[in-house]
mmCIF file of the N, C-alpha and C atoms, coordinates in Angstrom:
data_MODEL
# 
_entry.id   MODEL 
# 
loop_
_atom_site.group_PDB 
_atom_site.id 
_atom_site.type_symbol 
_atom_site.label_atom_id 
_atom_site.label_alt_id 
_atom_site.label_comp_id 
_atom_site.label_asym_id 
_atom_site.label_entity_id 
_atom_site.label_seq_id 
_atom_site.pdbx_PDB_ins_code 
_atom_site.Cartn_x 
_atom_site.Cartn_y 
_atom_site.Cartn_z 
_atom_site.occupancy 
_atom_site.B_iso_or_equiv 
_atom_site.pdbx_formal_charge 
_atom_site.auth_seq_id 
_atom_site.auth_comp_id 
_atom_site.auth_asym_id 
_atom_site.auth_atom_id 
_atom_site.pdbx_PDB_model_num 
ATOM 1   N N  . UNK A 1 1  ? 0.812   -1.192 0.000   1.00 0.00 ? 1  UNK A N  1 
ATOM 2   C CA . UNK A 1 1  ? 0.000   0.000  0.000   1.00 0.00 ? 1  UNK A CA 1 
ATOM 3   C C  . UNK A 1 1  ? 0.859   1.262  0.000   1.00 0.00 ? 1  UNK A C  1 
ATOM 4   N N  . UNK A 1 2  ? 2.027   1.393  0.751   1.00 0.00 ? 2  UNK A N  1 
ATOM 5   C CA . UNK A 1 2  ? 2.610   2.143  0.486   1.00 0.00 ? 2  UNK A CA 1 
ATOM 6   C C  . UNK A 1 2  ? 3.335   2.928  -0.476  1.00 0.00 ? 2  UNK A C  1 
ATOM 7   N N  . UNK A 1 3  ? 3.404   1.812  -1.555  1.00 0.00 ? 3  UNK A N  1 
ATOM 8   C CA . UNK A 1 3  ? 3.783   2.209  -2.897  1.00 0.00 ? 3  UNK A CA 1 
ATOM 9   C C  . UNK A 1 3  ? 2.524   2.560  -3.906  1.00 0.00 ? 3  UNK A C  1 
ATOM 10  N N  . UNK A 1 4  ? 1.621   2.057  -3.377  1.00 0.00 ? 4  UNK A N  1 
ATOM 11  C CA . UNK A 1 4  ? 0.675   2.406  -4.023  1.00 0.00 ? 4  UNK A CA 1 
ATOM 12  C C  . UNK A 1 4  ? 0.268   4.264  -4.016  1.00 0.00 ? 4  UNK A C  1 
ATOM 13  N N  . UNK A 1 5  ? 0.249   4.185  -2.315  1.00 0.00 ? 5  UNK A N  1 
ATOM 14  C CA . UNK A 1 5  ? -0.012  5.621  -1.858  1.00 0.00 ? 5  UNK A CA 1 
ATOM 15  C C  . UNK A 1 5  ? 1.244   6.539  -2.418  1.00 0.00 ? 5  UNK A C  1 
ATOM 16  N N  . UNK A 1 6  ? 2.451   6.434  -2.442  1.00 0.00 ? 6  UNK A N  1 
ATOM 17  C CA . UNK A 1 6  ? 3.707   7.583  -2.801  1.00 0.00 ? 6  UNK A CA 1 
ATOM 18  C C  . UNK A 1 6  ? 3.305   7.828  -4.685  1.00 0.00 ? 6  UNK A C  1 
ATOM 19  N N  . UNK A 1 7  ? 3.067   6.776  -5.395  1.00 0.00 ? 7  UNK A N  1 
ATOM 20  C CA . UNK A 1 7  ? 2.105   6.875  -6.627  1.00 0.00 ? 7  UNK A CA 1 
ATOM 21  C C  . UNK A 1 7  ? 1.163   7.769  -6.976  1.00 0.00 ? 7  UNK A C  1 
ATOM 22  N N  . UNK A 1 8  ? 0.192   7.710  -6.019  1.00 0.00 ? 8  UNK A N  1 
ATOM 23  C CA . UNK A 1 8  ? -0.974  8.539  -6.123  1.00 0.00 ? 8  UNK A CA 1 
ATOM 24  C C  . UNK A 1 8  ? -0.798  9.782  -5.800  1.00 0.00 ? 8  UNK A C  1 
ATOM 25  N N  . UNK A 1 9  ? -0.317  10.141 -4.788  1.00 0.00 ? 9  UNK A N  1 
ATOM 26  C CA . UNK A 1 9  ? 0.506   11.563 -4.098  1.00 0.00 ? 9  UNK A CA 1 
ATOM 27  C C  . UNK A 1 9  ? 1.640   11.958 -5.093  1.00 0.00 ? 9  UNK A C  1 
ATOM 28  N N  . UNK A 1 10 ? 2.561   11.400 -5.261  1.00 0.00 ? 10 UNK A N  1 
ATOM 29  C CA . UNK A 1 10 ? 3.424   11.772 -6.567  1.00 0.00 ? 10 UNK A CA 1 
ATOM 30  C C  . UNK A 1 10 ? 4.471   12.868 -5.793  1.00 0.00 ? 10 UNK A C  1 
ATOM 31  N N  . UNK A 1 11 ? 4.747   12.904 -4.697  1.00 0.00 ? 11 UNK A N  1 
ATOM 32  C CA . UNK A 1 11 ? 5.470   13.246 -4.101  1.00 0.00 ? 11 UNK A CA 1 
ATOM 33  C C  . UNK A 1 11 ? 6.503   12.405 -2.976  1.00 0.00 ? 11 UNK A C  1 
ATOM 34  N N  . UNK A 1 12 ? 7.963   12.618 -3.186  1.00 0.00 ? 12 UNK A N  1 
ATOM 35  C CA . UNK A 1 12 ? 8.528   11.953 -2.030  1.00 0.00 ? 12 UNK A CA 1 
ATOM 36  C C  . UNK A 1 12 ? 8.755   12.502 -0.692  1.00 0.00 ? 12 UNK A C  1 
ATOM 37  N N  . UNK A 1 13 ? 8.261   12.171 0.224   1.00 0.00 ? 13 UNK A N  1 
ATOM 38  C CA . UNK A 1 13 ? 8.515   13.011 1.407   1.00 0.00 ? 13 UNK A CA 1 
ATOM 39  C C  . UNK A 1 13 ? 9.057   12.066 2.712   1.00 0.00 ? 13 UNK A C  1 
ATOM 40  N N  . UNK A 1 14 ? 8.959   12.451 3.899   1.00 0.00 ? 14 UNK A N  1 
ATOM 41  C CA . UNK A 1 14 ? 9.334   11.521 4.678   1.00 0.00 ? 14 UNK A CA 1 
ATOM 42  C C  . UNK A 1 14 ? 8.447   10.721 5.963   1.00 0.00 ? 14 UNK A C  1 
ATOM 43  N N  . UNK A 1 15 ? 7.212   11.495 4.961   1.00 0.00 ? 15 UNK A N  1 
ATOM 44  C CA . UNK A 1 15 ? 6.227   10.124 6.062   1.00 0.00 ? 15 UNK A CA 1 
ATOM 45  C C  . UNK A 1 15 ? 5.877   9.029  5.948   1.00 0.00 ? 15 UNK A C  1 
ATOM 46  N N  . UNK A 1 16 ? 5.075   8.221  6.930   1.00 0.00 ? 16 UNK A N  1 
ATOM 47  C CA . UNK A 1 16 ? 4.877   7.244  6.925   1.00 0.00 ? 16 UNK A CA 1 
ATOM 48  C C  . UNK A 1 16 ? 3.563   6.945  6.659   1.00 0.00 ? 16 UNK A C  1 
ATOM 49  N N  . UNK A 1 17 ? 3.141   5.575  5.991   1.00 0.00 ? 17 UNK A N  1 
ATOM 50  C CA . UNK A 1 17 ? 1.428   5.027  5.742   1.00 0.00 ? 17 UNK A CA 1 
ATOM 51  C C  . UNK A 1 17 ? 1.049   4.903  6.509   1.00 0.00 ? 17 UNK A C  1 
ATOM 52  N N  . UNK A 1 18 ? -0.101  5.003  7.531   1.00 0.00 ? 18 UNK A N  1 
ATOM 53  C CA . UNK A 1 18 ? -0.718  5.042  8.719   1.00 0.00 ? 18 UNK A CA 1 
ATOM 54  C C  . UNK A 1 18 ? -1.717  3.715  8.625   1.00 0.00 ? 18 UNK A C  1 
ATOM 55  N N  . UNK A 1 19 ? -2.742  4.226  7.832   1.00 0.00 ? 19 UNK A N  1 
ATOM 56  C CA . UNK A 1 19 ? -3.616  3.446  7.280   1.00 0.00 ? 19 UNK A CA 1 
ATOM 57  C C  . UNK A 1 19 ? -3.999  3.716  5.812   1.00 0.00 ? 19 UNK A C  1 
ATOM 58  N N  . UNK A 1 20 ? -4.964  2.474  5.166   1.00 0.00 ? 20 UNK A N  1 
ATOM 59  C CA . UNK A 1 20 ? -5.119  2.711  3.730   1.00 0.00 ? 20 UNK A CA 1 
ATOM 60  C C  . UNK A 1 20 ? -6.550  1.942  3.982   1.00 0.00 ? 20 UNK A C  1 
ATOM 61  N N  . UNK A 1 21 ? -7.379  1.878  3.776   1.00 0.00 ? 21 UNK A N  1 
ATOM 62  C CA . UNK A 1 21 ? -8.807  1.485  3.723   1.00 0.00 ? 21 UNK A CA 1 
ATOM 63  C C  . UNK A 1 21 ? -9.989  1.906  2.685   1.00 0.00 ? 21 UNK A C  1 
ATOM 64  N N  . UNK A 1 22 ? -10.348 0.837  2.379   1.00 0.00 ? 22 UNK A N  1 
ATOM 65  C CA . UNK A 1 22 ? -11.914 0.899  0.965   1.00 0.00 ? 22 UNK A CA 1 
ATOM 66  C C  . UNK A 1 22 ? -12.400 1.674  1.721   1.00 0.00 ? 22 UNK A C  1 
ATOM 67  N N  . UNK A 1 23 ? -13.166 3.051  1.010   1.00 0.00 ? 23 UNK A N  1 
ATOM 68  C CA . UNK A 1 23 ? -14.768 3.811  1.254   1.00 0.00 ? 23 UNK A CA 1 
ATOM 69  C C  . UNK A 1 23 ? -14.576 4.455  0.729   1.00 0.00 ? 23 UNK A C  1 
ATOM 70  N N  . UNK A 1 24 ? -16.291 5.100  1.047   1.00 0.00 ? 24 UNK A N  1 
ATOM 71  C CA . UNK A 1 24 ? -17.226 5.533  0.070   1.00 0.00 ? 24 UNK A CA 1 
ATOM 72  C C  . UNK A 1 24 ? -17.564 6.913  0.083   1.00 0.00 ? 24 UNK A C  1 
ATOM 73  N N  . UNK A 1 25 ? -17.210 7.944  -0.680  1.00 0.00 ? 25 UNK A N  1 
ATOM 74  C CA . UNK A 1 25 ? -17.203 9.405  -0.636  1.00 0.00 ? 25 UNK A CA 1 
ATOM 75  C C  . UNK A 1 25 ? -18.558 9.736  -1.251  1.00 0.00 ? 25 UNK A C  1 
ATOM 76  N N  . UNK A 1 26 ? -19.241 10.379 -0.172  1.00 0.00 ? 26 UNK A N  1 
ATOM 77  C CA . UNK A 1 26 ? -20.927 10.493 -0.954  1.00 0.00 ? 26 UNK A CA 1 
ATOM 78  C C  . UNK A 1 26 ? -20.276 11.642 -1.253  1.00 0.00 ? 26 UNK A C  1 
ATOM 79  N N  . UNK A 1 27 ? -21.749 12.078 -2.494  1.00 0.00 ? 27 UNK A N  1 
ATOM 80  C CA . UNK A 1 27 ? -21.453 13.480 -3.405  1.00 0.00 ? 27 UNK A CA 1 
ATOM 81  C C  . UNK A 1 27 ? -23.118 13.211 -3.982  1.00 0.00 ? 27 UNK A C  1 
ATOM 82  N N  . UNK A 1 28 ? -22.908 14.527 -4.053  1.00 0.00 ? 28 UNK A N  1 
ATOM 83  C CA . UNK A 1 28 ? -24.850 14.945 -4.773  1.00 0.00 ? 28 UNK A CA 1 
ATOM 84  C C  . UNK A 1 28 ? -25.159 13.729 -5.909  1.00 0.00 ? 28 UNK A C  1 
ATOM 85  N N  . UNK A 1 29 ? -24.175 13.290 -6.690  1.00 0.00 ? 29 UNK A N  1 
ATOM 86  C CA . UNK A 1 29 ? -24.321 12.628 -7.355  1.00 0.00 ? 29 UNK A CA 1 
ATOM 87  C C  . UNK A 1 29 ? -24.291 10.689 -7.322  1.00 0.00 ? 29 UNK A C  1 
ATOM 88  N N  . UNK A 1 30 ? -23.880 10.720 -5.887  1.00 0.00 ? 30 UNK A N  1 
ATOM 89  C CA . UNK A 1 30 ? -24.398 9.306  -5.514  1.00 0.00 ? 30 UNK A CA 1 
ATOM 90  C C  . UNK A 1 30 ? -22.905 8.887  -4.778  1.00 0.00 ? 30 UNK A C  1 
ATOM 91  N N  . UNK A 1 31 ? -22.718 8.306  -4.122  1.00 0.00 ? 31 UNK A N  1 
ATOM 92  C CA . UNK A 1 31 ? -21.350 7.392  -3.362  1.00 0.00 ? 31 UNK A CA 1 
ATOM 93  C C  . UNK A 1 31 ? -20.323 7.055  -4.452  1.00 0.00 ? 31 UNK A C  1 
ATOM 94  N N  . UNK A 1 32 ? -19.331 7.738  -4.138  1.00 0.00 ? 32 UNK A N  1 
ATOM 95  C CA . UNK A 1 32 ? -18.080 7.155  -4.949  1.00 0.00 ? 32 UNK A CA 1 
ATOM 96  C C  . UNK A 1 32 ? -17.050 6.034  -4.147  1.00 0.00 ? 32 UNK A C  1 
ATOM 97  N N  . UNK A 1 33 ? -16.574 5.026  -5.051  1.00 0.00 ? 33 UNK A N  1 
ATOM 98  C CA . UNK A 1 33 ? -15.800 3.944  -4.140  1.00 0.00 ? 33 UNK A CA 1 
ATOM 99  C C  . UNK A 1 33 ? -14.580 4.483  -4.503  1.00 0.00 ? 33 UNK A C  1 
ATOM 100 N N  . UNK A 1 34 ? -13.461 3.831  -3.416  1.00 0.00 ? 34 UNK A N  1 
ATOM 101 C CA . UNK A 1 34 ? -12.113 4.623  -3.736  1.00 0.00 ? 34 UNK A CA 1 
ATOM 102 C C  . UNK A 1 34 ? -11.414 4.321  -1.831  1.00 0.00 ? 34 UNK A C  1 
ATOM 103 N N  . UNK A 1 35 ? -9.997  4.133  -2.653  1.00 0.00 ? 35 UNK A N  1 
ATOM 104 C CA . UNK A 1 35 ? -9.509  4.332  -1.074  1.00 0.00 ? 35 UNK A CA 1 
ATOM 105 C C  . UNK A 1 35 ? -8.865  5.397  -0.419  1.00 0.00 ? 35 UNK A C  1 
ATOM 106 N N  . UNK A 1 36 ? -8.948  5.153  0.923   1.00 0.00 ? 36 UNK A N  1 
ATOM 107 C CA . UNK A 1 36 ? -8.772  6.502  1.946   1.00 0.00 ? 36 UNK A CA 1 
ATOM 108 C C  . UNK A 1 36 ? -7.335  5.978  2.458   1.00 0.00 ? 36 UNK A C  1 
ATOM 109 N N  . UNK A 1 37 ? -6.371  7.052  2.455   1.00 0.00 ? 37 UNK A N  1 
ATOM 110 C CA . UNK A 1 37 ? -5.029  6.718  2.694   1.00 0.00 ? 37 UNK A CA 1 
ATOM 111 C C  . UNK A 1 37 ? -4.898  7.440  3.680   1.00 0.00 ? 37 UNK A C  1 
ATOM 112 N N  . UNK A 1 38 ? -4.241  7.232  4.689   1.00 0.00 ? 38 UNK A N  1 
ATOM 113 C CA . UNK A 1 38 ? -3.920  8.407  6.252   1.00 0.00 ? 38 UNK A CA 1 
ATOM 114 C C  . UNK A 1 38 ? -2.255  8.085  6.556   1.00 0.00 ? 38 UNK A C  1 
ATOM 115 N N  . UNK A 1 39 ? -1.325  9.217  6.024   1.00 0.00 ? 39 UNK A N  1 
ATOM 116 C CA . UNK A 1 39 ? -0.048  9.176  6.531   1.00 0.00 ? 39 UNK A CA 1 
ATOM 117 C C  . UNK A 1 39 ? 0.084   10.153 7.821   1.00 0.00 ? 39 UNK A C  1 
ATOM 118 N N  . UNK A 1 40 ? 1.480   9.818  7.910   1.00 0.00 ? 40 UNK A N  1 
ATOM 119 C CA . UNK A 1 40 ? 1.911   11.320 9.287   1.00 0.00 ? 40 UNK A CA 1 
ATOM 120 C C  . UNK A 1 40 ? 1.788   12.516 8.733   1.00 0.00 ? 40 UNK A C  1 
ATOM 121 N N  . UNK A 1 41 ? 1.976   12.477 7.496   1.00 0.00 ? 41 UNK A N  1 
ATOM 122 C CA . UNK A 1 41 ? 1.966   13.761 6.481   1.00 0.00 ? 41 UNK A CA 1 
ATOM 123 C C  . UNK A 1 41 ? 0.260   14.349 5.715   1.00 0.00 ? 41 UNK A C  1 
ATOM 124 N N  . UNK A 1 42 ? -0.279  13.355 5.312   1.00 0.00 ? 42 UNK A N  1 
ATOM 125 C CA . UNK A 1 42 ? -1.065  13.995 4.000   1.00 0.00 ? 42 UNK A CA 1 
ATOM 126 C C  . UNK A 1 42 ? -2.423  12.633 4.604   1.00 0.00 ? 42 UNK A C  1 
ATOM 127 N N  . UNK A 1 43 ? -3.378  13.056 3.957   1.00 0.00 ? 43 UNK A N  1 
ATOM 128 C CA . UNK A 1 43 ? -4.693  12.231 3.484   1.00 0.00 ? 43 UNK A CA 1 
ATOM 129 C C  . UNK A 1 43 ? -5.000  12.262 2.167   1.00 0.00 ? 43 UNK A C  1 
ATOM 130 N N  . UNK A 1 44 ? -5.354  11.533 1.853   1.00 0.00 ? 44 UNK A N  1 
ATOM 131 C CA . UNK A 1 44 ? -5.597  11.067 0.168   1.00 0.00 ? 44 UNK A CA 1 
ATOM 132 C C  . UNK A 1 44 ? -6.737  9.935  -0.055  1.00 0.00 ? 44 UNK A C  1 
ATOM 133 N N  . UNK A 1 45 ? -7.724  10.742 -1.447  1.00 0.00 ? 45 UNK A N  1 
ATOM 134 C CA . UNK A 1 45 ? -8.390  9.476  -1.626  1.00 0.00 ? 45 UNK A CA 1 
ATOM 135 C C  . UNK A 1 45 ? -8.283  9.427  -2.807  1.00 0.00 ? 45 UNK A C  1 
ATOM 136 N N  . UNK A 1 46 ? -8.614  8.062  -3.588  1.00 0.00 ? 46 UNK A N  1 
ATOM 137 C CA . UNK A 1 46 ? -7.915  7.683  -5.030  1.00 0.00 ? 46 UNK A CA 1 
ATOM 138 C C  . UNK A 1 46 ? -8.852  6.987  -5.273  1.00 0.00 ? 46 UNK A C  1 
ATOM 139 N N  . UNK A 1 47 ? -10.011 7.691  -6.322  1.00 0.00 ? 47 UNK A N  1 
ATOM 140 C CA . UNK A 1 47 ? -10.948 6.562  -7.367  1.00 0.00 ? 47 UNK A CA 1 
ATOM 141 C C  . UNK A 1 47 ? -10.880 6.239  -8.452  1.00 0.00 ? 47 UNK A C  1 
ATOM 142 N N  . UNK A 1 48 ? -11.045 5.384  -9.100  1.00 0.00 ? 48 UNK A N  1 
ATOM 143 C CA . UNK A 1 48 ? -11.567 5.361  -10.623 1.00 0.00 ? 48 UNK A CA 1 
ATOM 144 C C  . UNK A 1 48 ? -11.812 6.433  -11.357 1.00 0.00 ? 48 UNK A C  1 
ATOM 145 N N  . UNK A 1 49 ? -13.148 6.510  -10.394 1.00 0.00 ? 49 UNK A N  1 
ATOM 146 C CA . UNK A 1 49 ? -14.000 7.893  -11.286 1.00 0.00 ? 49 UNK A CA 1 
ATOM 147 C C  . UNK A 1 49 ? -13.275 8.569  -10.715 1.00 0.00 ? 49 UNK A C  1 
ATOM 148 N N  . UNK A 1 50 ? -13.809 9.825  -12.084 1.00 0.00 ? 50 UNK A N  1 
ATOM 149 C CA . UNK A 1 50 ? -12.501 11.326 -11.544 1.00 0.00 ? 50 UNK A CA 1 
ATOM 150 C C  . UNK A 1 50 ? -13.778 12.404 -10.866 1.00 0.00 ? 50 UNK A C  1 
ATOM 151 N N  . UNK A 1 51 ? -13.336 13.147 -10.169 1.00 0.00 ? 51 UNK A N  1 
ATOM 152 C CA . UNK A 1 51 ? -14.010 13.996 -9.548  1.00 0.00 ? 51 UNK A CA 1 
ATOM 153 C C  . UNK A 1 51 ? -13.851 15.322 -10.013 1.00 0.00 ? 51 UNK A C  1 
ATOM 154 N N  . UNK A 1 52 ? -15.001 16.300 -10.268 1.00 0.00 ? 52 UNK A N  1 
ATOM 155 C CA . UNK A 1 52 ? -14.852 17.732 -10.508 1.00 0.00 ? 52 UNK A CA 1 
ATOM 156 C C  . UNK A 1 52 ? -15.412 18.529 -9.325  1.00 0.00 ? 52 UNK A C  1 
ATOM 157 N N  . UNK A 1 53 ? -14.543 19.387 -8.611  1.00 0.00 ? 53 UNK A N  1 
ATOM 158 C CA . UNK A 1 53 ? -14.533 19.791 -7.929  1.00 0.00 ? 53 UNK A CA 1 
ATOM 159 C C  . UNK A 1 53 ? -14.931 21.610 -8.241  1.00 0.00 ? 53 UNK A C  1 
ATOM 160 N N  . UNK A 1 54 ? -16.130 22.305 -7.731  1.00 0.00 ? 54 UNK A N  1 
ATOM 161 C CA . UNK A 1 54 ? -16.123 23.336 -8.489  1.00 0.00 ? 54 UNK A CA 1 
ATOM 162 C C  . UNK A 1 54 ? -16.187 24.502 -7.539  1.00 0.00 ? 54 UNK A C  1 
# 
């Protein structure tokens, strides 16, 4: 998971993976699946679907 997470972030830094866990980000447009990453540093979630944020 950890390589997965430094991937998605696209940055090298010097924290550590905390946790990485499946869920579900509701949005007006219905629950998105995707995982939730928690380092010492950053939070991150990473889906499929892409999100527009406005």
């Amino acid at each position: 998971m950890q390589k997965i997470f430094k991937q998605i972030i696209k940055v090298e830094y010097p924290g550590e993976l905390l946790k990485a866990s499946r869920c579900y980000l509701s949005t007006t447009a219905g629950p998105i699946v995707g995982l939730l990453f928690v380092s010492t540093e950053k939070i991150a979630f990473c889906s499929e679907k892409s999100l527009t944020i406005y």
